[in-house]
N, C-alpha and C positions, 0 to 999 in steps of 0.2 A: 829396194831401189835406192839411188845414189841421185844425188841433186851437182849440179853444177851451179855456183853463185857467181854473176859478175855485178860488179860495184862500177856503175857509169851514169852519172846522170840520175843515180837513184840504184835498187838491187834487180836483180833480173834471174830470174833462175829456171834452168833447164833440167829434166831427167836425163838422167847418165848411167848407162847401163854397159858399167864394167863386163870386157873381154878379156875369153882364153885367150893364146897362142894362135888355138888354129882356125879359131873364132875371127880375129881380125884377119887373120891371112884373106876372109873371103870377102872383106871390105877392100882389099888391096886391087882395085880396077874402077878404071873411070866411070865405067854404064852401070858397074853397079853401083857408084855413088850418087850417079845421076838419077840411076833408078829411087832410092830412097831420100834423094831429094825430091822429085816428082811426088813418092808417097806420102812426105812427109806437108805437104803443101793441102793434099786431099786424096784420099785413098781414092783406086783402082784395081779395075783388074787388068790381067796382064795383055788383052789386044787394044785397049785402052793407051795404055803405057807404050807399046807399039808404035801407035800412030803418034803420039806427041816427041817419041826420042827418033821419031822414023830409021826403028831398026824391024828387023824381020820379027817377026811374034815369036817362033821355035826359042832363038836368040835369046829372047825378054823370058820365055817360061825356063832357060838353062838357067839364067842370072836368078833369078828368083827362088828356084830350088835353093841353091847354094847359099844365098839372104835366108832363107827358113832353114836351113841346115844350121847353122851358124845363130840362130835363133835373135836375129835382131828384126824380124817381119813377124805379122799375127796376121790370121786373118777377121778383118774389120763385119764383114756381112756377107751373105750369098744370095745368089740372085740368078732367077732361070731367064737368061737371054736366048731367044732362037731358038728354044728344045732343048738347049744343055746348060747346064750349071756355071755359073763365073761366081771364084774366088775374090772379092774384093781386098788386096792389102791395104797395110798401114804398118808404121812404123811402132817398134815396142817404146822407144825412147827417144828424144832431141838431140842423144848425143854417145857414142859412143867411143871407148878407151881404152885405158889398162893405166892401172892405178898404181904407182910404185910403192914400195915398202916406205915409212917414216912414220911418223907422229903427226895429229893433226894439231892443229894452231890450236890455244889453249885460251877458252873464254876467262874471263877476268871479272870475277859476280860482285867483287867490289864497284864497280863502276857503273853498273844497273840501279834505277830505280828500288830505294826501297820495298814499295809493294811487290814490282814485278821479283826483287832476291830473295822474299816471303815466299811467293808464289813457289819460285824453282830450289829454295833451299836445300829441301829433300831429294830432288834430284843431280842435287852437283855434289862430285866426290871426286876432291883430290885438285878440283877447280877447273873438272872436266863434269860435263854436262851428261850424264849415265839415262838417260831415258829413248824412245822410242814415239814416234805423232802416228797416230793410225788415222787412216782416214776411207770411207768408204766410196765405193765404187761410182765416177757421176754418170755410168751409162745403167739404163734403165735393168736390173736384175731381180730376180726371185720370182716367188708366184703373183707378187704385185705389182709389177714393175719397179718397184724405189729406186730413188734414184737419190743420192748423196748430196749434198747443198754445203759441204763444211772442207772443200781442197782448194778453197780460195785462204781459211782461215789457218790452214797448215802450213801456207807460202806464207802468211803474214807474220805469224809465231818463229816462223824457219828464221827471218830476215831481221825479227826484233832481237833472237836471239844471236844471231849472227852476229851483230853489230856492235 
């Protein structure tokens, strides 16, 4: 996954989840942006989504095909309403793109803190930053439930080092 960073008033940063060609084509309509704006506010299912864009449901289930084709929808939960099953979406990512060929901007480990250029010395080569933040899952998974407590601390690490 791909982070988007904006620098206003402090750092902010969004998932970005780089598209094919024919990936974006299916972003390329109004109701479907509307639609993944609506999900991206609070997931739903699709008669849900219906009534707040007050378009016909058939409509809303076409458009949303096409968003999970194009793999920028998941489905969030399921839920038996009335006798049948409803899909809850949500969105995979805050933001999506197409990322052009170049070179990314080149950290400068001289200008860091010395403990923190201790810290990532091993990691920078060439005066580019060579590592990878893993961070797990903060929705409840396994036969435990666990849940993740440390994708606050991989935005904060993202933005020190960013900087």
């Amino acid at each position: 996954m791909k982070y988007v960073l904006k620098k206003d008033k402090g750092y902010h940063v969004k998932k970005f989840k780089e598209l094919r060609p024919q990936e974006l084509k299916a972003l390329a309509s109004d109701i479907r942006l509307k639609i993944l704006n609506e999900l991206k506010k609070e997931p739903a299912y699709p008669n849900q989504l219906a009534k707040k864009l007050k378009v016909h449901e058939q409509k809303i289930y076409y458009h949303i095909n096409a968003l999970k084709k194009a793999g920028v929808l998941k489905v969030v939960k399921t839920e038996e309403i009335k006798g049948s099953t409803a899909n809850y979406y949500g969105v995979k990512a805050d933001a999506f793109g197409v990322e052009l060929a170049g070179d990314y901007e080149r950290i400068n480990p001289g200008s860091r803190p010395s403990k923190l250029k201790k810290l990532f010395n091993e990691f920078i080569n060439k005066g580019l930053l060579n590592s990878l933040i893993v961070v797990g899952s903060p929705l409840p998974h396994g036969p435990f439930k666990a849940v993740a407590r440390d994708g606050h601390y991989s935005a904060q690490l993202g933005l020190i080092l960013g900087s």
